[in-house]
VOTORLO-354702 format. One record per residue (C-alpha): residue number from 1; x, y negated, z negated. Coordinates in steps of 0.25 Angstrom, whole numbers, plus 5000, padded with zeros to 4 digits. Each point is the difference from the previous one (the first is absolute). Layout:
<pt marfi="NUM" px="X" py="Y" pz="Z"/>
...
//
This chain:
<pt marfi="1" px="4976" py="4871" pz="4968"/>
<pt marfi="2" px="4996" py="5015" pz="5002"/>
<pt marfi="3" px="4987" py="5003" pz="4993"/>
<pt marfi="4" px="5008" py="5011" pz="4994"/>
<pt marfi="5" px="4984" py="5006" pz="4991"/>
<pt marfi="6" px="4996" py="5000" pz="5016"/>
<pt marfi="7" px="5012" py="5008" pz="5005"/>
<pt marfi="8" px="4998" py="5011" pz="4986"/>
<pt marfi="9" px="4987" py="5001" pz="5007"/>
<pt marfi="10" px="5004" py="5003" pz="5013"/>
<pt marfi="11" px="5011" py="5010" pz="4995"/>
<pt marfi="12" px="4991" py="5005" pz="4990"/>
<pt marfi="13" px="4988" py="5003" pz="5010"/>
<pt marfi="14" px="5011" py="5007" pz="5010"/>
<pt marfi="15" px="5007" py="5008" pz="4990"/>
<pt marfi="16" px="4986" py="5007" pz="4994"/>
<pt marfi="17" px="4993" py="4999" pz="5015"/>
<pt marfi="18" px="4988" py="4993" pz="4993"/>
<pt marfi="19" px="4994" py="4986" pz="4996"/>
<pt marfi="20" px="4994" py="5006" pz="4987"/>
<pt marfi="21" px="5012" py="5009" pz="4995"/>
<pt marfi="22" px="5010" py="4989" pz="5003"/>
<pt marfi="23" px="4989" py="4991" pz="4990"/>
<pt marfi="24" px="5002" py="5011" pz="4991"/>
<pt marfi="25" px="5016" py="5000" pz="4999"/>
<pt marfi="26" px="5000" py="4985" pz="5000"/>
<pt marfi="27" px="4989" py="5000" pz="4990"/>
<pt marfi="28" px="4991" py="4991" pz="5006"/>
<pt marfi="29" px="4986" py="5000" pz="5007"/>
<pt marfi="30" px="5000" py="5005" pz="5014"/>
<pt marfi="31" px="4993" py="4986" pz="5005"/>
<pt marfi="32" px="5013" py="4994" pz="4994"/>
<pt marfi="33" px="5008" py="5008" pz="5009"/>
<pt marfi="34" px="4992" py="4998" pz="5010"/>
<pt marfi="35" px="5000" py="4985" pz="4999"/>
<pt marfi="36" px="5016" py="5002" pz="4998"/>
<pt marfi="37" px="5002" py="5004" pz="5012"/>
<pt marfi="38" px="4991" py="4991" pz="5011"/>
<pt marfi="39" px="5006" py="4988" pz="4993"/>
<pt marfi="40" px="5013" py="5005" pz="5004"/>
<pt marfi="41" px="4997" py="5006" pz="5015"/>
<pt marfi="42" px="4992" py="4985" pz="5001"/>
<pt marfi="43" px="5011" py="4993" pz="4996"/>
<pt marfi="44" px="5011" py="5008" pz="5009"/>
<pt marfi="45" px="4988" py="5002" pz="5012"/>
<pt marfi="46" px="5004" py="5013" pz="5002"/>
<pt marfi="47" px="4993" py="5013" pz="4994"/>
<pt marfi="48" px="5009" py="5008" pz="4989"/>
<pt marfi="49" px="4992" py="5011" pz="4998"/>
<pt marfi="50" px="4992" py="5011" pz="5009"/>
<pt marfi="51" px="4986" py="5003" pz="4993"/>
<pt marfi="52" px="4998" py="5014" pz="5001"/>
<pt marfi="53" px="5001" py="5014" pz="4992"/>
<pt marfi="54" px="5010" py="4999" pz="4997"/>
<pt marfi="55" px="5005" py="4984" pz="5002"/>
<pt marfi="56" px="5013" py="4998" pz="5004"/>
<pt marfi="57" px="5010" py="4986" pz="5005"/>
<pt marfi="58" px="5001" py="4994" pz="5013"/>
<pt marfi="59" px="5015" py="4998" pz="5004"/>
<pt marfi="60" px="4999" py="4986" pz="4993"/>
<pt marfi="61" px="4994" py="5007" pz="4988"/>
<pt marfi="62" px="5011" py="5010" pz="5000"/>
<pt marfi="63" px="5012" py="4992" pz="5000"/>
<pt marfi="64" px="4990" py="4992" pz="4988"/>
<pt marfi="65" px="5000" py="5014" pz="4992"/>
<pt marfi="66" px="5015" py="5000" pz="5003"/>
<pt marfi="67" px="5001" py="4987" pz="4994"/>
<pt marfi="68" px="4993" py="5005" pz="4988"/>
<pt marfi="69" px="5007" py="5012" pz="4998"/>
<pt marfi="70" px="5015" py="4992" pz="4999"/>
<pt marfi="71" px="4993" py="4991" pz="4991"/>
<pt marfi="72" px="4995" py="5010" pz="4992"/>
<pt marfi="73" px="5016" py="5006" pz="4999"/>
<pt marfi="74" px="5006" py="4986" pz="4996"/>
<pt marfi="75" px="4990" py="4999" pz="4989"/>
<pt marfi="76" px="5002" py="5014" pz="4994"/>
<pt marfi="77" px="5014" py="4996" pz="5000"/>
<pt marfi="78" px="4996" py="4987" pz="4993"/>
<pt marfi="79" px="4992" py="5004" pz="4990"/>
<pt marfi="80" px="5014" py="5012" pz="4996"/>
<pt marfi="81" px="5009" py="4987" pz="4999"/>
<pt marfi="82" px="4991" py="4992" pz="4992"/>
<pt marfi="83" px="4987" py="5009" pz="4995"/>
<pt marfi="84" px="4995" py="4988" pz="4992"/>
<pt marfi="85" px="4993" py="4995" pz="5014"/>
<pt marfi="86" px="4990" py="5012" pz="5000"/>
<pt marfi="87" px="4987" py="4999" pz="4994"/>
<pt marfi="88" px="4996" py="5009" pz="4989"/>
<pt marfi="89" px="4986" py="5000" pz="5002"/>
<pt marfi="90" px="5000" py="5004" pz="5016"/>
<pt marfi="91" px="5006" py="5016" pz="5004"/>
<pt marfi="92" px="5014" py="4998" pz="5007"/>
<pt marfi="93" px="4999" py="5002" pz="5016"/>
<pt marfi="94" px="5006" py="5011" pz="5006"/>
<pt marfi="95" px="5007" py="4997" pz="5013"/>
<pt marfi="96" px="4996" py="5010" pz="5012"/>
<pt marfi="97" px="5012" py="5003" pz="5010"/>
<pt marfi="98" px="4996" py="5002" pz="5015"/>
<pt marfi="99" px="5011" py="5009" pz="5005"/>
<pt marfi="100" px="4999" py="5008" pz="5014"/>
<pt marfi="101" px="5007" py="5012" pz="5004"/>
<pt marfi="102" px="4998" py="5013" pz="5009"/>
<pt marfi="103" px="4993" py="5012" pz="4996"/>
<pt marfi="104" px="5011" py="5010" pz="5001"/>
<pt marfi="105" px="5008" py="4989" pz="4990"/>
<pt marfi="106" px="4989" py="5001" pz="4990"/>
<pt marfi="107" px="4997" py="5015" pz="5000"/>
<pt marfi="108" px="5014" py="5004" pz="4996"/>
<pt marfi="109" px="5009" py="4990" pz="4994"/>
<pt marfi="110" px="4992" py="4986" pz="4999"/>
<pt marfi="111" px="4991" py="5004" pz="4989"/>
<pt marfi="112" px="5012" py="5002" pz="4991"/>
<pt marfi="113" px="5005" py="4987" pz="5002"/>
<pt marfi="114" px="4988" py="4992" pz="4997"/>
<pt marfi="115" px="4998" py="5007" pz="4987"/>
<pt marfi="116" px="5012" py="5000" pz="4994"/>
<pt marfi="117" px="4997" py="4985" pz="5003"/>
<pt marfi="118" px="4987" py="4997" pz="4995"/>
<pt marfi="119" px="5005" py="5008" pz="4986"/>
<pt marfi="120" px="5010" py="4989" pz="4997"/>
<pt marfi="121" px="4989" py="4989" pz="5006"/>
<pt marfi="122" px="4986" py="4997" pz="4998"/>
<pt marfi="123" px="4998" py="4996" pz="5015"/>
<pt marfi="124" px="4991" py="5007" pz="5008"/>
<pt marfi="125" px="5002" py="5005" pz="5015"/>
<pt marfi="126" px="4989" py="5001" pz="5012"/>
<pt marfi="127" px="5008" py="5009" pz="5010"/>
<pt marfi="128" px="4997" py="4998" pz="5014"/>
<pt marfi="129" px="5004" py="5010" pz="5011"/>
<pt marfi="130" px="5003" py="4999" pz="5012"/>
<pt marfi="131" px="5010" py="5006" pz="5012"/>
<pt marfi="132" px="5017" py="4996" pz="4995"/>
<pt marfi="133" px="5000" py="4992" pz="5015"/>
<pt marfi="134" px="4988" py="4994" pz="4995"/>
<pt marfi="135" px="5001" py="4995" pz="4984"/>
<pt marfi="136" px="5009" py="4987" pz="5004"/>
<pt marfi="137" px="4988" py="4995" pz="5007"/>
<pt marfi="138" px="4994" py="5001" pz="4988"/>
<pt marfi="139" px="5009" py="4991" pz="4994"/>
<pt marfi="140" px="5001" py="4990" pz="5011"/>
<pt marfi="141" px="4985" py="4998" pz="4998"/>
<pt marfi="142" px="5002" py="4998" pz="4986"/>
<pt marfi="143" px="4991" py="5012" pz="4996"/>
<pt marfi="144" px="5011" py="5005" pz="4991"/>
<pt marfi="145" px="5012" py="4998" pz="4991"/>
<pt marfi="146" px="5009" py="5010" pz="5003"/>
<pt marfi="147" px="5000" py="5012" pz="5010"/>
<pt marfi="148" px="5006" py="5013" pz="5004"/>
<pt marfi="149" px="5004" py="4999" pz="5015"/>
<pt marfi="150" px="5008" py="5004" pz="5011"/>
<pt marfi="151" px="5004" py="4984" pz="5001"/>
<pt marfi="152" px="5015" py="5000" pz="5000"/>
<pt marfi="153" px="4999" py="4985" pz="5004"/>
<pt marfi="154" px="4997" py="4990" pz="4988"/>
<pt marfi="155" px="4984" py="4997" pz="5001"/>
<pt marfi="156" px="5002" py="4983" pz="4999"/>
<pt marfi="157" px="4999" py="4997" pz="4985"/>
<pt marfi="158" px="5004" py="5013" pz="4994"/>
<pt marfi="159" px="5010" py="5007" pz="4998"/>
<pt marfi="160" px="5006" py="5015" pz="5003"/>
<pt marfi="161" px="5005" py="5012" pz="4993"/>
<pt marfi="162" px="5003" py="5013" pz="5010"/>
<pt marfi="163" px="4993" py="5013" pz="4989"/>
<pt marfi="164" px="5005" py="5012" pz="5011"/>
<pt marfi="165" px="4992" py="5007" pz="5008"/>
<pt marfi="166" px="4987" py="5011" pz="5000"/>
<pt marfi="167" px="5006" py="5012" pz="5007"/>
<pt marfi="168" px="4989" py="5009" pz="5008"/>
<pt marfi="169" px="5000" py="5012" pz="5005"/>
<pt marfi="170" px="4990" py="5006" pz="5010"/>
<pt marfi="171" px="4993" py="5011" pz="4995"/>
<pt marfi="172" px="4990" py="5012" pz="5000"/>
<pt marfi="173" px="4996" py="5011" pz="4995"/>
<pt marfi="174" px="5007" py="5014" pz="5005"/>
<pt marfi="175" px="4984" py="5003" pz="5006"/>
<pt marfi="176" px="4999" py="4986" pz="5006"/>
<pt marfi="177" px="5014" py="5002" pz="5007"/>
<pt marfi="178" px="4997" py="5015" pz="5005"/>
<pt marfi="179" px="4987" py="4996" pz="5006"/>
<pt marfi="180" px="5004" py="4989" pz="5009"/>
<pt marfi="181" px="5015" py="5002" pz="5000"/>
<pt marfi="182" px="5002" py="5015" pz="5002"/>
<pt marfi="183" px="5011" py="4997" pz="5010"/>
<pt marfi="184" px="5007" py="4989" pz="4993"/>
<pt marfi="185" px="4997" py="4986" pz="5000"/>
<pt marfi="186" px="4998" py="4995" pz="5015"/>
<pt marfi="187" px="4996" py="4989" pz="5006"/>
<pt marfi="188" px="4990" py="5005" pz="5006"/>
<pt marfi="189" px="4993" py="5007" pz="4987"/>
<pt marfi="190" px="5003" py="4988" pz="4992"/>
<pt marfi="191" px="4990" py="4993" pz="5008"/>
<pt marfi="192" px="4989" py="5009" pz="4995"/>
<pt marfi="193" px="5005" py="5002" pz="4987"/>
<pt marfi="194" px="4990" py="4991" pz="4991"/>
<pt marfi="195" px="5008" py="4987" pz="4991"/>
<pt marfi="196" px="4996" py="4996" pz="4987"/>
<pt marfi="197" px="5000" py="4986" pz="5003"/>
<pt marfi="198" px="4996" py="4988" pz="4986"/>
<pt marfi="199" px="4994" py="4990" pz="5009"/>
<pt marfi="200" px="5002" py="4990" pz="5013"/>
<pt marfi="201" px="5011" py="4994" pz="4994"/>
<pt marfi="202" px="5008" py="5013" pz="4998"/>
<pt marfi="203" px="5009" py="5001" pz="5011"/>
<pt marfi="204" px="5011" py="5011" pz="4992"/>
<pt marfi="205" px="4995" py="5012" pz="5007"/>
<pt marfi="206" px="5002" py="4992" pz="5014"/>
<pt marfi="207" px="5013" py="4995" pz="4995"/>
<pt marfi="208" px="5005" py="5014" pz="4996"/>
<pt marfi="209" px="4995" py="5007" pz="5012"/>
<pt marfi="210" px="5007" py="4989" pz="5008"/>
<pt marfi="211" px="5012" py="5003" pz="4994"/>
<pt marfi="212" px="4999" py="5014" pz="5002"/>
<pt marfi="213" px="4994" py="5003" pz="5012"/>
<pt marfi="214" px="5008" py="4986" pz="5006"/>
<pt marfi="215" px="4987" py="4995" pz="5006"/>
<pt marfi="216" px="4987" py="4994" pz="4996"/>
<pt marfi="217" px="4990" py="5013" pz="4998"/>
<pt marfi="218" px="4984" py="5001" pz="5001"/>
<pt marfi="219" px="4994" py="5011" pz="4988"/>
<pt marfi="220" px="4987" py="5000" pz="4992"/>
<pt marfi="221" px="5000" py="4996" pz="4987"/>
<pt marfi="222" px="4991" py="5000" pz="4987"/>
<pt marfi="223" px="4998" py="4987" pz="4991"/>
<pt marfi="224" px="5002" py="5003" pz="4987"/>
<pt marfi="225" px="5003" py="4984" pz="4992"/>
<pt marfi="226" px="5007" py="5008" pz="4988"/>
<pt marfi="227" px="5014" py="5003" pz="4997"/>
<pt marfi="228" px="4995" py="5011" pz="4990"/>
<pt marfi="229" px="4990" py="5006" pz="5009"/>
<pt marfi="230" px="5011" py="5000" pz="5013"/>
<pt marfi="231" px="5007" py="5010" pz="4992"/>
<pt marfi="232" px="4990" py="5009" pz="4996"/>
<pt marfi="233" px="4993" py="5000" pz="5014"/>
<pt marfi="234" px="5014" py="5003" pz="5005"/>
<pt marfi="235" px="5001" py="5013" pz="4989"/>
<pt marfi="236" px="4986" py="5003" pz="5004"/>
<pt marfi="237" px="5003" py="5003" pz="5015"/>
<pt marfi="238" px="4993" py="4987" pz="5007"/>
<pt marfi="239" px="5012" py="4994" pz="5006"/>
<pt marfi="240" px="5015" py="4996" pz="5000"/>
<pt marfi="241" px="5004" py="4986" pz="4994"/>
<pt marfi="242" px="5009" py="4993" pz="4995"/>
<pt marfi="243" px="5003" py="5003" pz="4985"/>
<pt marfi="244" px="5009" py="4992" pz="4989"/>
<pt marfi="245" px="5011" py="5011" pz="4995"/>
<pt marfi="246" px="4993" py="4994" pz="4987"/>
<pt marfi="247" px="4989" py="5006" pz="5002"/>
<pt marfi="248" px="5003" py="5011" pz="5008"/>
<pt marfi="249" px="5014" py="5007" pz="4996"/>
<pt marfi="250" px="4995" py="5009" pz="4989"/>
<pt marfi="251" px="4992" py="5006" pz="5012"/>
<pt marfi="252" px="5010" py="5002" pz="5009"/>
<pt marfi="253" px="5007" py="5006" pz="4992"/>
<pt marfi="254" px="4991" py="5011" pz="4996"/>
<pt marfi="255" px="4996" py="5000" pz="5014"/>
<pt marfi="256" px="4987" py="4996" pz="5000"/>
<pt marfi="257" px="5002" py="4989" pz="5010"/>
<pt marfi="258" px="5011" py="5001" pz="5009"/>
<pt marfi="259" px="5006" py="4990" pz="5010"/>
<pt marfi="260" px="4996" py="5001" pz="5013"/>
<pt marfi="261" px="5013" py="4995" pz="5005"/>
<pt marfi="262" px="5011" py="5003" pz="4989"/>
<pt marfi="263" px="5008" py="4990" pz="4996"/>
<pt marfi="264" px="4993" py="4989" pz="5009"/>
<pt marfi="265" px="4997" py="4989" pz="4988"/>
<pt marfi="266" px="4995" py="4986" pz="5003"/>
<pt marfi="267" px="5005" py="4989" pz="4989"/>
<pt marfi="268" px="4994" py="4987" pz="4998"/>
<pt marfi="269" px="5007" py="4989" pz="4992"/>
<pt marfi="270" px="4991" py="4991" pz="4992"/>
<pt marfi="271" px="5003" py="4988" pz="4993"/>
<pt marfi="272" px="4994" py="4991" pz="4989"/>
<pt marfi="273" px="4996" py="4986" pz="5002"/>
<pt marfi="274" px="4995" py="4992" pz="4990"/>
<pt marfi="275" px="4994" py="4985" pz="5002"/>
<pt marfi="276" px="5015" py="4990" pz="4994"/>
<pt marfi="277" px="4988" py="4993" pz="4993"/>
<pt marfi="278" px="4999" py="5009" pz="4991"/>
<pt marfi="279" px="5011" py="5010" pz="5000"/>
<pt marfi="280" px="5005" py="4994" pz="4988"/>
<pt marfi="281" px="4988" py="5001" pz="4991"/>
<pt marfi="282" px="4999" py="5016" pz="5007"/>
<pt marfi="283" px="5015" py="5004" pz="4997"/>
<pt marfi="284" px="4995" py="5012" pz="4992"/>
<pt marfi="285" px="4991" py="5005" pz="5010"/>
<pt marfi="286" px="5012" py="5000" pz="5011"/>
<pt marfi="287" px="5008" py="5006" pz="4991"/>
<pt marfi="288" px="4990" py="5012" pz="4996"/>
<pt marfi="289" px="5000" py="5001" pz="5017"/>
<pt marfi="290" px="5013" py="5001" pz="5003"/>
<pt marfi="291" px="5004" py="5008" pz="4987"/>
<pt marfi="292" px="4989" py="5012" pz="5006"/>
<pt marfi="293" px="5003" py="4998" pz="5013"/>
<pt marfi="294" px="5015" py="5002" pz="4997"/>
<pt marfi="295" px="4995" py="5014" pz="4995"/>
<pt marfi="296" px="4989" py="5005" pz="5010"/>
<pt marfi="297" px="5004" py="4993" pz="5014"/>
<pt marfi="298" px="5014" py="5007" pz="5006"/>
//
């Protein structure tokens, strides 16, 4: 049988990143926690829980969170169906959601989703984010319940919904274009003219330049890890990138960005897949997905 106080305690303690605040949601003295959990990684021989500021699960303490987390969704559903199981004297838990998407989904339609979800629920969400080629792993490594991703292939025990696709545009302020493309946009200025690129894992600049130019090109780049921060460094002068039409069609059309090659836009279809485990219990928060996304994604 799963020592299921054990298991609280291990989610507990990797939820709030500590042995003493996870004693304090699960109102119990940290040496209990403690105790809690090197019964458990004595019993299973392998270690659940890196010690360190902040703490955080091994794979086997991660699929044991995820465990917890579906657990902790039947009960809620339980306890609507038959309240009389709960008891009066201890809080009602809340459920915290692990959900991955990319940056660019979360800075301009994701947001709107998740709270028009969490006002009809009382489930909380920890938001990872991570590359769109890169959310399904989190998935597969059972880190999370659901994901925005460029995954159109069915992740093994989930399940897929296509949302639309993020359109880009590659952009730059009129400066920016009339210092290092004052005779249009070569190949050979391009490869001076200085990217804005999020991190290692971005590869949209590459892709779109690719397209464009029909060849792998070699440009410097900033890193600049923020959705909101690539657009004002691109209104600021410090390099071309590419942009959401989200985020930057009210510019282009007063002119404060422009396209550095009109009418050459990059889409990226996503796709929402949500563990079959727990679809069911999550319905609402698909729907909320789907029902923005219909609005925001073309």
């Amino acid at each position: 049988m799963i020592d299921y106080a054990a298991a609280r305690a291990v989610a507990a303690i990797v939820r709030t990143g500590s042995f003493e605040k996870a004693a304090a949601a699960l109102n119990v003295t940290p040496s209990a926690v403690s105790q809690r959990v090197k019964h458990l990684e004595e019993r299973l021989g392998a270690v659940l829980v890196e010690r360190g500021t902040p703490c955080s699960a091994t794979e086997k303490g991660l699929w044991l969170c995820r465990h917890m987390e579906r657990v902790g969704m039947l009960e809620k559903e339980l306890m609507e169906h038959l309240p009389g199981l709960a008891d009066p004297g201890s809080p009602a838990a809340r459920v915290t959601l692990n959900v991955a998407t990319n940056a660019d989904s979360l800075g301009t339609w994701f947001l709107d989703a998740l709270a028009a979800f969490t006002r009809q629920t009382d489930y909380l969400v920890d938001i990872a984010i991570d590359d769109e080629d890169h959310t399904a792993d989190w998935l597969r490594r059972g880190r999370v319940v659901a994901a925005v991703t460029s995954t159109e292939s069915p992740i093994q025990g989930c399940r897929v919904t296509p949302l639309g696709a993020l359109r880009y545009h590659a952009t730059a302020s009129p400066d920016f274009v009339a210092r290092y493309f004052p005779n249009g946009v070569t190949a050979e200025a391009f490869e001076k003219a200085p990217a804005l690129t999020f991190n290692q894992k971005d590869r949209l600049q590459a892709i779109w330049a690719r397209r464009v130019f029909g060849r792998e090109m070699i440009f410097p780049t900033h890193w600049l890890p923020s959705t909101q921060s690539f657009l004002e460094a691109s209104l600021a002068g410090m390099g071309w990138a590419l942009n959401p039409v989200q985020l930057a069609g009210d510019h282009l059309q007063s002119g404060r960005l422009v396209e550095i090659v009109p009418g050459a836009t990059l889409e990226r279809p996503l796709f929402w897949q949500i563990n079959r485990s727990a679809a069911d219990q999550l319905t609402s928060l698909t729907q909320s997905v789907l029902a923005v996304a219909g609005l925001k994604l073309g």
